[in-house]
MDAnalysis code that builds the backbone (N, CA, C; Angstrom):
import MDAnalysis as mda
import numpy as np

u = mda.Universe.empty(672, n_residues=224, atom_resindex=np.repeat(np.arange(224), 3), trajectory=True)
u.add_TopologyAttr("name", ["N", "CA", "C"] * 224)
u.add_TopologyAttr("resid", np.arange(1, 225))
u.add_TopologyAttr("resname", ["UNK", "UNK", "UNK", "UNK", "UNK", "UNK", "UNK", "UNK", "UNK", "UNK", "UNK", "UNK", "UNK", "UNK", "UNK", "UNK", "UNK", "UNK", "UNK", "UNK", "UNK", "UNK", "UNK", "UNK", "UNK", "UNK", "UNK", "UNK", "UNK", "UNK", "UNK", "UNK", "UNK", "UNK", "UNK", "UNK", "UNK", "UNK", "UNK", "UNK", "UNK", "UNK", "UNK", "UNK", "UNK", "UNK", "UNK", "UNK", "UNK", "UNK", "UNK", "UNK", "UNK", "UNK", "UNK", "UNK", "UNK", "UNK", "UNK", "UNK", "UNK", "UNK", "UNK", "UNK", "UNK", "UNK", "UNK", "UNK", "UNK", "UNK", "UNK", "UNK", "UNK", "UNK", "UNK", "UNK", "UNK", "UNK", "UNK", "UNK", "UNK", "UNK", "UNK", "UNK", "UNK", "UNK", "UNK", "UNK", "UNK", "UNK", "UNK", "UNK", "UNK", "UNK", "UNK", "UNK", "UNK", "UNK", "UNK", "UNK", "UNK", "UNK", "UNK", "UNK", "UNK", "UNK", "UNK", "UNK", "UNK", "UNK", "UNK", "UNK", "UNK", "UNK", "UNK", "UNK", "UNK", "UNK", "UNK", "UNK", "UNK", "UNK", "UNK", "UNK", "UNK", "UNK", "UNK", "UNK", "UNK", "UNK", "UNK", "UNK", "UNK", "UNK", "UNK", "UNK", "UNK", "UNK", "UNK", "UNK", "UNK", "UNK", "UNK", "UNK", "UNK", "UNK", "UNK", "UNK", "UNK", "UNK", "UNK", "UNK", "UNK", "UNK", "UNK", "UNK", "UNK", "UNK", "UNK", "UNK", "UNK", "UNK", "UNK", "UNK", "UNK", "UNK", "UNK", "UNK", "UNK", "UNK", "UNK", "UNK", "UNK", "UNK", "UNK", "UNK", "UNK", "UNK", "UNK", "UNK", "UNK", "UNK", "UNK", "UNK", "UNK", "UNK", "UNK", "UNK", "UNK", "UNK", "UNK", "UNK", "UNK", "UNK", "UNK", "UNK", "UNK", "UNK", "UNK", "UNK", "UNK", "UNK", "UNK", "UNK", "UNK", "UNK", "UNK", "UNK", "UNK", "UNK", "UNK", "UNK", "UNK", "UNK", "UNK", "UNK", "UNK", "UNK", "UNK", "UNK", "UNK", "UNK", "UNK", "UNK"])
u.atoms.positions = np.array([
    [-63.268, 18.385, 38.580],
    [-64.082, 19.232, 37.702],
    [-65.545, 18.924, 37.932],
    [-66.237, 19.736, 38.131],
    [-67.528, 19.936, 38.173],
    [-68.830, 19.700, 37.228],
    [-69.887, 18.428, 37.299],
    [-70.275, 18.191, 36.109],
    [-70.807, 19.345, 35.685],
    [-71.180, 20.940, 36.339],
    [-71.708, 21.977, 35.257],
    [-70.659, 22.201, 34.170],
    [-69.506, 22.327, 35.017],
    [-68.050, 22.970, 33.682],
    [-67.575, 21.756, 33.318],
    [-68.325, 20.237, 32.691],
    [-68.075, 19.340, 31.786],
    [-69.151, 19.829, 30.923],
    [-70.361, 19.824, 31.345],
    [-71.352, 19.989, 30.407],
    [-71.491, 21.176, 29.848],
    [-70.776, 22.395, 30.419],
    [-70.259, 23.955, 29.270],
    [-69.257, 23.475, 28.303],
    [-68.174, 22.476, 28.731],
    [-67.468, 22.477, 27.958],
    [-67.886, 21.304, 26.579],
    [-68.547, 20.777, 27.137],
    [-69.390, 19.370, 26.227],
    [-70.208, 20.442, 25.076],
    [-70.793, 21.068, 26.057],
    [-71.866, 22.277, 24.759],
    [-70.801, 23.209, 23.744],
    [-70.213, 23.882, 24.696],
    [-68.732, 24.698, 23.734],
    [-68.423, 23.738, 22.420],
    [-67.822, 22.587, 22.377],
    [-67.211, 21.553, 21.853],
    [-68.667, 21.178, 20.909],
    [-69.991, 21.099, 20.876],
    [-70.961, 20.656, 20.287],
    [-71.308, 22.068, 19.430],
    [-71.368, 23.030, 19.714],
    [-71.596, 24.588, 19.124],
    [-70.469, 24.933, 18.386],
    [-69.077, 24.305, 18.333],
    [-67.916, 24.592, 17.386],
    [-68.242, 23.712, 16.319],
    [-68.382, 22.412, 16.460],
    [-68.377, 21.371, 15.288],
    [-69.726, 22.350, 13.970],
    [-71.260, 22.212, 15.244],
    [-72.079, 22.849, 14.033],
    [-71.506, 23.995, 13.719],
    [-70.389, 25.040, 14.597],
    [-71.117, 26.161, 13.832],
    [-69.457, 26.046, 12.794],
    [-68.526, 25.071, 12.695],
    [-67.419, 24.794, 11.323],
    [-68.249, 23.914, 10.438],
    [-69.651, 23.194, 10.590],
    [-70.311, 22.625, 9.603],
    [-71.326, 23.864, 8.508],
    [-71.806, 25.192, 9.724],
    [-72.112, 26.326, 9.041],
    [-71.388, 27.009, 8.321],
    [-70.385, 27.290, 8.689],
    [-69.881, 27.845, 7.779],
    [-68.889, 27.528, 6.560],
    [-68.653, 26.027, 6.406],
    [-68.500, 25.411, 5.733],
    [-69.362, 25.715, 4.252],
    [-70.917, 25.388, 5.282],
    [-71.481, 25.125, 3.528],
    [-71.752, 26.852, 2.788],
    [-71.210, 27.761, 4.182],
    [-71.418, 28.954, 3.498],
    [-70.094, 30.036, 2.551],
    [-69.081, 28.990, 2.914],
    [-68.382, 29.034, 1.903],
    [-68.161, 28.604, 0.650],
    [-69.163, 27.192, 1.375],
    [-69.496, 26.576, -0.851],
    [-70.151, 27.501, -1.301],
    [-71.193, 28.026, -0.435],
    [-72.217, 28.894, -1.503],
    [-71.674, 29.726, -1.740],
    [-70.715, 30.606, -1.009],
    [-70.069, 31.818, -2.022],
    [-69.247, 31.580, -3.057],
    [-68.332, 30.648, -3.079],
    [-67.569, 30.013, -3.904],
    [-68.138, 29.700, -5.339],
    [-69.778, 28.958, -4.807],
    [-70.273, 28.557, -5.944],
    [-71.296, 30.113, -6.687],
    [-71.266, 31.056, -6.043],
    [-72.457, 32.296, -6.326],
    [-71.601, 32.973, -7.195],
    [-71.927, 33.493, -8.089],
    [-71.093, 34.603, -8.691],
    [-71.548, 35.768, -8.313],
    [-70.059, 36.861, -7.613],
    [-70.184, 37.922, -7.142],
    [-68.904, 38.248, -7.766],
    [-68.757, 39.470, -7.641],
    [-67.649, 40.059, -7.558],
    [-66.566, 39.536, -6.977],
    [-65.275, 39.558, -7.665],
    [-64.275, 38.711, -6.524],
    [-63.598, 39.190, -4.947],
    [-63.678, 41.173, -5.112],
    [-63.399, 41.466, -3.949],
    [-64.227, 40.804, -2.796],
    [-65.994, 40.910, -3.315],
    [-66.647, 40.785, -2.193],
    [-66.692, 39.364, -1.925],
    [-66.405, 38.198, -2.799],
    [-66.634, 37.020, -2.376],
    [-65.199, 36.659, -1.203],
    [-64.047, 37.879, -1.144],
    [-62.922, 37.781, -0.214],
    [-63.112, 38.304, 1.202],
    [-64.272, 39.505, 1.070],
    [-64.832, 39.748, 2.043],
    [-65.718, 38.899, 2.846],
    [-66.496, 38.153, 2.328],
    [-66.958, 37.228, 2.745],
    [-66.671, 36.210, 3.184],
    [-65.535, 35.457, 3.147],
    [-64.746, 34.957, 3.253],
    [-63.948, 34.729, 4.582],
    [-63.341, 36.093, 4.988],
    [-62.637, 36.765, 5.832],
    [-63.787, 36.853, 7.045],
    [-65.175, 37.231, 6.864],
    [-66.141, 37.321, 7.924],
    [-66.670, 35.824, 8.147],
    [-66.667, 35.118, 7.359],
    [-66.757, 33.726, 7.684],
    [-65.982, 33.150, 8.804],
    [-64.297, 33.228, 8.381],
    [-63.382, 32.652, 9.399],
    [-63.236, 33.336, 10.038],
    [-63.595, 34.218, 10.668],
    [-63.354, 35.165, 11.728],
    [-64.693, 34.631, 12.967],
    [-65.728, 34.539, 12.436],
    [-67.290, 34.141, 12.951],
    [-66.842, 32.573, 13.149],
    [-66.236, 31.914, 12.528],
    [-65.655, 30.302, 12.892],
    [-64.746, 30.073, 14.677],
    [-63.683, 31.201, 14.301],
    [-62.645, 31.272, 15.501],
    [-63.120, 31.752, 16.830],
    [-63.919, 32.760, 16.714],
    [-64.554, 34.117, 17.564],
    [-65.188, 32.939, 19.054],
    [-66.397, 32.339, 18.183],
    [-66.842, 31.694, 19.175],
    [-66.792, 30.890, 20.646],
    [-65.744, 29.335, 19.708],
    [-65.290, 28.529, 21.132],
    [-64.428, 29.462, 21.827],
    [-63.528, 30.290, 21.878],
    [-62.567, 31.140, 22.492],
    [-62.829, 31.084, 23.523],
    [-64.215, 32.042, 23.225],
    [-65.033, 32.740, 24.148],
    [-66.115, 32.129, 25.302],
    [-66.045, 30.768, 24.790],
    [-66.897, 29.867, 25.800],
    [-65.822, 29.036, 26.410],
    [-64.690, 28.757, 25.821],
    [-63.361, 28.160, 27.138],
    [-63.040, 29.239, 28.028],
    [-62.786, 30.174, 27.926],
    [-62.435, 31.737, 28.901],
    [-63.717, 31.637, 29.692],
    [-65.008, 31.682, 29.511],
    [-66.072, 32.161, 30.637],
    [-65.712, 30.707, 31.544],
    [-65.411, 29.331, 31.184],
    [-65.021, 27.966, 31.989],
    [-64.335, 28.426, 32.254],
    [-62.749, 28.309, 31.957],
    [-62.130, 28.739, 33.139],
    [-61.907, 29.941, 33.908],
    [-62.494, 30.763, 33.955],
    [-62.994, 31.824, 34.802],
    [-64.024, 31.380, 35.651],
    [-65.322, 30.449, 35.962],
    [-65.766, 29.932, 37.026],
    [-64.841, 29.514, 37.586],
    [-63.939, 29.001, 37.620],
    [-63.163, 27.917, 38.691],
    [-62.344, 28.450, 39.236],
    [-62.474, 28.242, 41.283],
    [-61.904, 28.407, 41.664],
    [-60.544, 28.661, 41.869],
    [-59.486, 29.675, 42.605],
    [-58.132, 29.477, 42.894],
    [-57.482, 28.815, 43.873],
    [-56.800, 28.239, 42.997],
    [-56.126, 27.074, 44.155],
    [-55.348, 27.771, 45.364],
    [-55.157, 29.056, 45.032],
    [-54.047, 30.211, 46.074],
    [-55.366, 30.382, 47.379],
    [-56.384, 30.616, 46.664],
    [-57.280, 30.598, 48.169],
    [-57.449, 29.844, 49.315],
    [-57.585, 28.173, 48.438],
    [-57.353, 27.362, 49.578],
    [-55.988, 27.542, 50.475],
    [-54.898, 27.427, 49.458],
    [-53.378, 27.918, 50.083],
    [-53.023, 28.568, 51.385],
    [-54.488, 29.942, 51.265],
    [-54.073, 30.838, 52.184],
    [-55.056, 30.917, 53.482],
    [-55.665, 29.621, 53.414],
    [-56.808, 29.839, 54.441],
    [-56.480, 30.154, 55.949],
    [-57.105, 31.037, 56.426],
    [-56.597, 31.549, 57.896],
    [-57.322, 31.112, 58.555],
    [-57.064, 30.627, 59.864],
    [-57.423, 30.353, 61.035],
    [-58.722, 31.514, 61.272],
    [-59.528, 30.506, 62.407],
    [-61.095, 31.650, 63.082],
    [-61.641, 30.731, 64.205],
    [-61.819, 31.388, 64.851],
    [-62.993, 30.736, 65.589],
    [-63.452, 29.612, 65.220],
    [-63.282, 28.388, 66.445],
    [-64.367, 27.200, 66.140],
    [-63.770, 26.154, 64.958],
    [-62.755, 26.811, 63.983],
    [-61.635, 25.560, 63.613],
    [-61.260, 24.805, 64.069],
    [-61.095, 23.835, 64.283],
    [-60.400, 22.395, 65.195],
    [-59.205, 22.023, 64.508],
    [-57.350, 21.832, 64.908],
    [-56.389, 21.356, 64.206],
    [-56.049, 20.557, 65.100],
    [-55.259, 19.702, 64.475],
    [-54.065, 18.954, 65.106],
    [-52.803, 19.281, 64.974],
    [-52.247, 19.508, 66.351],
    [-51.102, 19.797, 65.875],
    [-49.985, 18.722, 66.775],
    [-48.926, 18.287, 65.518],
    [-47.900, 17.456, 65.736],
    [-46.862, 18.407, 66.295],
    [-46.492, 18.047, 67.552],
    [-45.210, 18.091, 67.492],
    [-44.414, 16.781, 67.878],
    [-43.148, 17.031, 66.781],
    [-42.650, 15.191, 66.343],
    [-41.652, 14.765, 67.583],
    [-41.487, 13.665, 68.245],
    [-40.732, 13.062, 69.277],
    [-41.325, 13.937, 70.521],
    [-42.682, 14.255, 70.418],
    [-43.398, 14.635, 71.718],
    [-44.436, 14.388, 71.750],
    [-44.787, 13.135, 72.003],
    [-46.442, 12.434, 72.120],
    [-47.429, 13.491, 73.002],
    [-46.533, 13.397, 74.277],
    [-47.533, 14.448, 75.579],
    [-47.634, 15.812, 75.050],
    [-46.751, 16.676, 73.875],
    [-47.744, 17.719, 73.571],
    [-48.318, 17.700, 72.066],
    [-48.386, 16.646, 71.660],
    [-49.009, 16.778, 70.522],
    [-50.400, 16.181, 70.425],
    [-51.232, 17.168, 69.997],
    [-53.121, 16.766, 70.474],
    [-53.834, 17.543, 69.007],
    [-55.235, 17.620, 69.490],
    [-56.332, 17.896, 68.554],
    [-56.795, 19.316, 69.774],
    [-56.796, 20.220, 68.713],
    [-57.008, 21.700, 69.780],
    [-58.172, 22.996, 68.848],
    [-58.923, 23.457, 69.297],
    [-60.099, 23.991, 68.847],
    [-59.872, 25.609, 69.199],
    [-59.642, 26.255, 68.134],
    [-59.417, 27.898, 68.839],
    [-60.668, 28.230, 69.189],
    [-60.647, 29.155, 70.536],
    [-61.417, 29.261, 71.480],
    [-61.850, 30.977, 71.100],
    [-62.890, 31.253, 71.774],
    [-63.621, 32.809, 71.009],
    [-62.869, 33.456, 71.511],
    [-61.749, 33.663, 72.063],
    [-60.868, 34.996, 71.982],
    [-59.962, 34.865, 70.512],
    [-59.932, 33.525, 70.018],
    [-58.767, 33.338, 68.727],
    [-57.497, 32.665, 69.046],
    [-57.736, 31.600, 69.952],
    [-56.395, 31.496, 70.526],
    [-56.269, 29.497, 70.245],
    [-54.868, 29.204, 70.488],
    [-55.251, 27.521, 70.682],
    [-54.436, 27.626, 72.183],
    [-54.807, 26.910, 73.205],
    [-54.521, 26.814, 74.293],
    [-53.455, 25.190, 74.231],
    [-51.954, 25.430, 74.211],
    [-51.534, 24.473, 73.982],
    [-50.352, 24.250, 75.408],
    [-49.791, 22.944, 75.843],
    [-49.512, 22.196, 76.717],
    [-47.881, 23.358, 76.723],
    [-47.805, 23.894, 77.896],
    [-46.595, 24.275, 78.736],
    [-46.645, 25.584, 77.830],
    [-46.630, 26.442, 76.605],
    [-46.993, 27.402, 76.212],
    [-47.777, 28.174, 76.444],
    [-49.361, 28.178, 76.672],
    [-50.105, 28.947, 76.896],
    [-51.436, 29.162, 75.905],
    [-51.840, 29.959, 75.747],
    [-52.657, 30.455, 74.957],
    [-51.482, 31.003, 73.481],
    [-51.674, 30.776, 72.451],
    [-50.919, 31.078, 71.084],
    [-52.413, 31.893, 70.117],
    [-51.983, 32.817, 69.885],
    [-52.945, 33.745, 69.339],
    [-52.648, 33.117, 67.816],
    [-54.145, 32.501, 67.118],
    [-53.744, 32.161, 65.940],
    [-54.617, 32.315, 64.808],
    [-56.340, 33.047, 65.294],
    [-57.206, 33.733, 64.441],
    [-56.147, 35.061, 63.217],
    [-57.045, 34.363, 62.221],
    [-56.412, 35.498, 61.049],
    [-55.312, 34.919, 60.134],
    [-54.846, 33.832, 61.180],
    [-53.066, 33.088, 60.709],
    [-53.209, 32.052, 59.591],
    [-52.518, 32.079, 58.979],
    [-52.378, 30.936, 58.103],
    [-51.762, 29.455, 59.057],
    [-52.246, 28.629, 58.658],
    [-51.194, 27.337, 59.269],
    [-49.453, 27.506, 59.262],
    [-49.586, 27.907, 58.412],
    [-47.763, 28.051, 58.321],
    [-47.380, 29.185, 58.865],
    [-47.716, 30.469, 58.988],
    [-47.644, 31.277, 60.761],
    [-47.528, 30.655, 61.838],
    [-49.084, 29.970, 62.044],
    [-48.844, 29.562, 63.184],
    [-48.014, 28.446, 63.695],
    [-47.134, 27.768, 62.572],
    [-46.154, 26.453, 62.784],
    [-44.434, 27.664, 63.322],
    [-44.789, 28.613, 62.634],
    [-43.747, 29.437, 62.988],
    [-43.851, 29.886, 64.085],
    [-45.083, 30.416, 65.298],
    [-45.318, 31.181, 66.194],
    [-44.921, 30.172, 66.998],
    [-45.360, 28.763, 67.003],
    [-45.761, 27.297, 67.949],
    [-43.719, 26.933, 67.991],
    [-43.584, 27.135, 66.827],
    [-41.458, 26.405, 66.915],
    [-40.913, 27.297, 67.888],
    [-41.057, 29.149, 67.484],
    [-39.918, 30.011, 68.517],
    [-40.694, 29.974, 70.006],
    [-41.791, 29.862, 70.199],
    [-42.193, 29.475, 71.445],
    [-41.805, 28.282, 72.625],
    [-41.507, 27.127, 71.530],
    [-41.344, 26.001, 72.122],
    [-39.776, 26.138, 72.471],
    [-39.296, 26.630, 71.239],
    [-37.665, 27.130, 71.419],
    [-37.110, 27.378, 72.201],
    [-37.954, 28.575, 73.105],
    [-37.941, 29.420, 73.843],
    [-37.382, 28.705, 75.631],
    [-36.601, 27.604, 76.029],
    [-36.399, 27.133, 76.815],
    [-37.492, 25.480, 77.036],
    [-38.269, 25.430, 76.113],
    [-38.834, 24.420, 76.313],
    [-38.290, 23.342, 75.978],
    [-38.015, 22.942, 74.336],
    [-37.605, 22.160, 72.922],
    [-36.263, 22.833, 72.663],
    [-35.284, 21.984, 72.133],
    [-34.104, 21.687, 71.418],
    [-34.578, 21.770, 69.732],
    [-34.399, 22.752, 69.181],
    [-34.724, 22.081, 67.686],
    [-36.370, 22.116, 67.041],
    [-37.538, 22.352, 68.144],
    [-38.871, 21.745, 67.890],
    [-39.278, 21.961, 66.345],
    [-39.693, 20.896, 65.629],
    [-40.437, 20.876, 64.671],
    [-41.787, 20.460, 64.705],
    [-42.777, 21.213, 64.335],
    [-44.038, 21.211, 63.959],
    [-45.081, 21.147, 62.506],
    [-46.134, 20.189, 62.698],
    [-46.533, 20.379, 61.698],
    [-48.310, 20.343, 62.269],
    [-49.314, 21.140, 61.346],
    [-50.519, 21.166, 61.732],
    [-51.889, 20.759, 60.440],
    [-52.514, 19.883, 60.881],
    [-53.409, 19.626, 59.867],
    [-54.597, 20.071, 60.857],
    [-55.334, 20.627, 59.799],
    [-57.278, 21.122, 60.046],
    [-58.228, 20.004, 60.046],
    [-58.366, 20.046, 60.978],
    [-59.535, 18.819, 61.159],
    [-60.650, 18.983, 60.690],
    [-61.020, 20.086, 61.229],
    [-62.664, 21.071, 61.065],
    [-62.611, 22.411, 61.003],
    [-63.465, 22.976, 59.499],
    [-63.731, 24.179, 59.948],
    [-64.967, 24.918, 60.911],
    [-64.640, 26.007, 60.789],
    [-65.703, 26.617, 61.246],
    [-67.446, 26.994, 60.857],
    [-68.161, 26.792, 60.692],
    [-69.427, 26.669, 60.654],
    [-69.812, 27.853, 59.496],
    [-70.744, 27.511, 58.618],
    [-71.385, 28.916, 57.796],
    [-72.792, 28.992, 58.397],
    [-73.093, 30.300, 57.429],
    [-74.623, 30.676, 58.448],
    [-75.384, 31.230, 56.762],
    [-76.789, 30.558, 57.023],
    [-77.479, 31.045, 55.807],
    [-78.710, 31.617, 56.323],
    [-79.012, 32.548, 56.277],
    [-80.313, 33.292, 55.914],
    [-81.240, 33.615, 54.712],
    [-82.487, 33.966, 55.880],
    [-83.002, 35.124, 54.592],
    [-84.513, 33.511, 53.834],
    [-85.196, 33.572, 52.834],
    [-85.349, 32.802, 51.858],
    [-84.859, 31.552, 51.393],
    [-85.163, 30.582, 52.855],
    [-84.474, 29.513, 52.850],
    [-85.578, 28.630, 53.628],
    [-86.181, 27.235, 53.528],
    [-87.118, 26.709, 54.507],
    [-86.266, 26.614, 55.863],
    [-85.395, 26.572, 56.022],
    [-84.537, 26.397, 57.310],
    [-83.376, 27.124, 57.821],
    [-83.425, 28.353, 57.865],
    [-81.894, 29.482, 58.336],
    [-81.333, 28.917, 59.504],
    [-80.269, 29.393, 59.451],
    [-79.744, 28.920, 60.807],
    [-77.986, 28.780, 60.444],
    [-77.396, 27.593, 61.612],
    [-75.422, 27.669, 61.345],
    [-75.915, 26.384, 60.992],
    [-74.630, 25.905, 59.901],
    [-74.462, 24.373, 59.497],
    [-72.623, 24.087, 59.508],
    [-72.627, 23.285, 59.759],
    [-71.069, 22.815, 59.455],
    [-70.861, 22.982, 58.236],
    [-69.449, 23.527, 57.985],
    [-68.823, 23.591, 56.662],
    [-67.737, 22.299, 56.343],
    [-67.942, 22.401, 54.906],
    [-67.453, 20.864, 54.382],
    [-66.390, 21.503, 53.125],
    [-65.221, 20.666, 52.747],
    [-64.688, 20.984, 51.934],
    [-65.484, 21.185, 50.543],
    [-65.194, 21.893, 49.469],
    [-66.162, 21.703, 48.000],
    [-67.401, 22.340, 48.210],
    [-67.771, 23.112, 49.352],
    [-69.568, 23.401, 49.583],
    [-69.315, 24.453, 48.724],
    [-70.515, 24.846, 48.226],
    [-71.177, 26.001, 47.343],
    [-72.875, 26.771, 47.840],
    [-72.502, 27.566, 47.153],
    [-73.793, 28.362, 47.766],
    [-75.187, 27.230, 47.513],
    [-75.325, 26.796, 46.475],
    [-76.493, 25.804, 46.126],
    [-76.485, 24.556, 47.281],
    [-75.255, 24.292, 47.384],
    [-74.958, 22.899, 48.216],
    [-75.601, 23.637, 49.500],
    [-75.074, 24.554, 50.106],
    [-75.563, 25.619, 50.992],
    [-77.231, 25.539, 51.330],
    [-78.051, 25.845, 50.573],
    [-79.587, 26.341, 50.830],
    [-80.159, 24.629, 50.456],
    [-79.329, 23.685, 49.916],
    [-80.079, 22.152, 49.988],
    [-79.275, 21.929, 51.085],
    [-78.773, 22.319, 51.758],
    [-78.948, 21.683, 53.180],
    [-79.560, 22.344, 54.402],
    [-80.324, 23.829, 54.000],
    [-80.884, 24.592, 54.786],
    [-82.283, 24.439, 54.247],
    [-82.601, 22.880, 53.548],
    [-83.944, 22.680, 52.816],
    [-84.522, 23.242, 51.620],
    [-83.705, 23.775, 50.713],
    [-84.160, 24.418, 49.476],
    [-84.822, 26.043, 49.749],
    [-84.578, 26.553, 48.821],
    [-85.244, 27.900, 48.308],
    [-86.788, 28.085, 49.122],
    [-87.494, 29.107, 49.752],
    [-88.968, 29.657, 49.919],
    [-89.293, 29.925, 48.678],
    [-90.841, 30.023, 48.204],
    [-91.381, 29.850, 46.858],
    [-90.979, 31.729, 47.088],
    [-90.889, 32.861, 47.530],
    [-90.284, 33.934, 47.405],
    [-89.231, 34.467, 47.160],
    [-88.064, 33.526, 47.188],
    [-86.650, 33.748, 47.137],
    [-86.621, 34.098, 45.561],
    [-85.310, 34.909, 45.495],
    [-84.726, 35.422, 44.061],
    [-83.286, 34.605, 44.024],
    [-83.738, 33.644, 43.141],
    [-82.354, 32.478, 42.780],
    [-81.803, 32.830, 41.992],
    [-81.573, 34.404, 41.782],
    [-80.378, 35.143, 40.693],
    [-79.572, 35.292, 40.920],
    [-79.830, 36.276, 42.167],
    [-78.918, 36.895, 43.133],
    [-78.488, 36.410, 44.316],
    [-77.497, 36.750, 45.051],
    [-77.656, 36.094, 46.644],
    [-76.128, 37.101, 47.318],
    [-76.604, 37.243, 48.518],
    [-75.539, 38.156, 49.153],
    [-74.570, 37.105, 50.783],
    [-73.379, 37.749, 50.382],
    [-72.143, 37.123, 51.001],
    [-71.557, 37.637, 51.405],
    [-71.289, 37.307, 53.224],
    [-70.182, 38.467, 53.642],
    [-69.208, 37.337, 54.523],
    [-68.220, 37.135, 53.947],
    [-66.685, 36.831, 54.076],
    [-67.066, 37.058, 55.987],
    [-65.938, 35.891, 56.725],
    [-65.648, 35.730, 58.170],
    [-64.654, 37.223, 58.059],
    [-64.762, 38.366, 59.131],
    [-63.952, 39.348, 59.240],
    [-64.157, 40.631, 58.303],
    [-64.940, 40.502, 57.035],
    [-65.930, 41.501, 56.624],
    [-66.904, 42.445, 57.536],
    [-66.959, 43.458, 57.043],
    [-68.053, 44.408, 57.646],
    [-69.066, 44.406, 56.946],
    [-69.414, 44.047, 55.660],
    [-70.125, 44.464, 54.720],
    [-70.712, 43.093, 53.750],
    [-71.710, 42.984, 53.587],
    [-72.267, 41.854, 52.410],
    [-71.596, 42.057, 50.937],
    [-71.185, 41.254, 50.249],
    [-71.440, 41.643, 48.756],
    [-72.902, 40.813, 48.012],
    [-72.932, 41.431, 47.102],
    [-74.636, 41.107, 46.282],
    [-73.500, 40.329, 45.001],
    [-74.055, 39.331, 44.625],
    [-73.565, 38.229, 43.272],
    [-74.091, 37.525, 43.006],
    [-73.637, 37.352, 41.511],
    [-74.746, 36.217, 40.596],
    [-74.857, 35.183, 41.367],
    [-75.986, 34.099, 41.578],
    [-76.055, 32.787, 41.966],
    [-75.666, 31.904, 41.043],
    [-74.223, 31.295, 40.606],
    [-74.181, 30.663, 39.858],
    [-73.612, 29.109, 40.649],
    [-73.854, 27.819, 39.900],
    [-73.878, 27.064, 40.457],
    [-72.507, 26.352, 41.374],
    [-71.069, 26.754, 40.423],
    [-70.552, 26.457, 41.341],
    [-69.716, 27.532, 42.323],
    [-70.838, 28.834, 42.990],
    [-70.053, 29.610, 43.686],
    [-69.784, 29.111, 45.443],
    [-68.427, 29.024, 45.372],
    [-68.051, 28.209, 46.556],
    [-68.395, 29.452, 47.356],
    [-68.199, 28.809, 49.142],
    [-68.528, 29.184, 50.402],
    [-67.392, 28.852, 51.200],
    [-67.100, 29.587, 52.296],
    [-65.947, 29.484, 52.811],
    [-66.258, 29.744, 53.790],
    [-65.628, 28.781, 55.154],
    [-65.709, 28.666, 56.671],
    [-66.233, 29.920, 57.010],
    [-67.178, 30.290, 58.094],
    [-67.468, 31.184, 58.128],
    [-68.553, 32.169, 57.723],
    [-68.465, 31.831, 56.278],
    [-69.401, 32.704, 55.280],
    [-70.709, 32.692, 55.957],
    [-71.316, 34.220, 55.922],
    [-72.997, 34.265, 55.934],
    [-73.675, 34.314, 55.009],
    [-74.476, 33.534, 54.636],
    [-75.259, 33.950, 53.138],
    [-76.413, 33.861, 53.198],
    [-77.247, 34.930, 52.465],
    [-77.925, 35.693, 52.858],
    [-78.868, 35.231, 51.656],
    [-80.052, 34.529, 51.587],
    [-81.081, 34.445, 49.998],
    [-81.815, 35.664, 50.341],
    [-82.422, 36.698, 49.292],
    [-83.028, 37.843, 49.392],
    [-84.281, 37.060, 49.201],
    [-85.173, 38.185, 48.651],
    [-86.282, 37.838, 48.254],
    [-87.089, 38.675, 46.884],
    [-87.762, 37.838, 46.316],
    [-88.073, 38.708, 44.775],
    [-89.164, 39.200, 44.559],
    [-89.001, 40.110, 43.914],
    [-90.175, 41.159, 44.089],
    [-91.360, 41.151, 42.964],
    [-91.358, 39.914, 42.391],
    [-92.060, 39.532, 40.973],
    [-92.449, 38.160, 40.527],
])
């Protein structure tokens, strides 16, 4: 967890206590006011309603920042990824292999294995019926990611350019390692276009919006 979504939830949790200490004493005072009895029930009723309403609504916007764990799940292969791939009771073909700019991993007595776009667990399936295929008895495979592929930041940044991508990076983590914001940049907004996109999207800059292998991101610039 992220110290921003401790310290929303620290504030949430500090804004419930005062605001059940508010309305506390604003139920003594009706209690103690003489009104009418319908309306002192009405009042009443808008009290605990204004009590509940609040924290709800500040745990839902937390967990709605946070990432899905299904994304990492489904991460596909690209360009410039580096894996290892095991295959077990075969030392001589099991290595560290880098898909190459057509999308491919070039692996020992197989060939080229087309594996841009693939999930790891595709390509453990493509790598077994291949090996199957008169090579291996049985072959079992397994593949871990060494490295991804590189992001690229532009635009309103002291330093644009490609940087290596790291597990946990975020757009902020992003532009402090491309040297911080130009005194022109608009740190509201910021635009992102996904590896295999045609198109940018424009989105809030919030602090923990992650970045993903690949990603171009783009700081605009503000007009005020």
């Amino acid at each position: 967890m992220t110290f921003t979504i401790c310290l929303q939830i620290l504030l949430a949790a500090v804004g419930s206590c005062l605001r059940a200490c508010y309305v506390a004493s604003q139920i003594n005072w009706v209690k103690q006011t003489a009104m009418p009895s319908s309306f002192r029930a009405i009042m009443l009723i808008f009290a605990a309603i204004f009590l509940h309403a609040g924290p709800a609504g500040a745990v839902e916007s937390v967990a709605a920042s946070q990432p899905s764990p299904s994304a990492v799940a489904a991460y596909r292969l690209g360009v410039a990824d580096k894996v290892r791939v095991i295959v077990f009771n075969e030392q001589s073909l099991t290595g560290e292999f880098t898909v190459n700019s057509n999308g491919d991993l070039s692996m020992p007595l197989i060939g080229d294995v087309p594996v841009a776009g693939k999930t790891t667990g595709e390509v453990i399936a493509d790598i077994e019926k291949l090996y199957a295929d008169g090579y291996l008895r049985d072959p079992r495979i397994s593949i871990d990611i060494l490295s991804y592929r590189p992001f690229f930041i532009l635009g309103e940044v002291s330093k644009p350019g490609e940087y290596p991508f790291s597990n946990g990076l975020t757009v902020m983590n992003a532009v402090a390692t491309a040297q911080g914001f130009t005194y022109r940049a608009n740190k509201g907004k910021v635009f992102i276009k996904h590896a295999g996109q045609d198109k940018e999207e424009r989105v809030d800059l919030a602090a923990d919006l992650a970045v993903l292998p690949g990603d171009t991101i783009r700081i605009g610039e503000r007009y005020f």
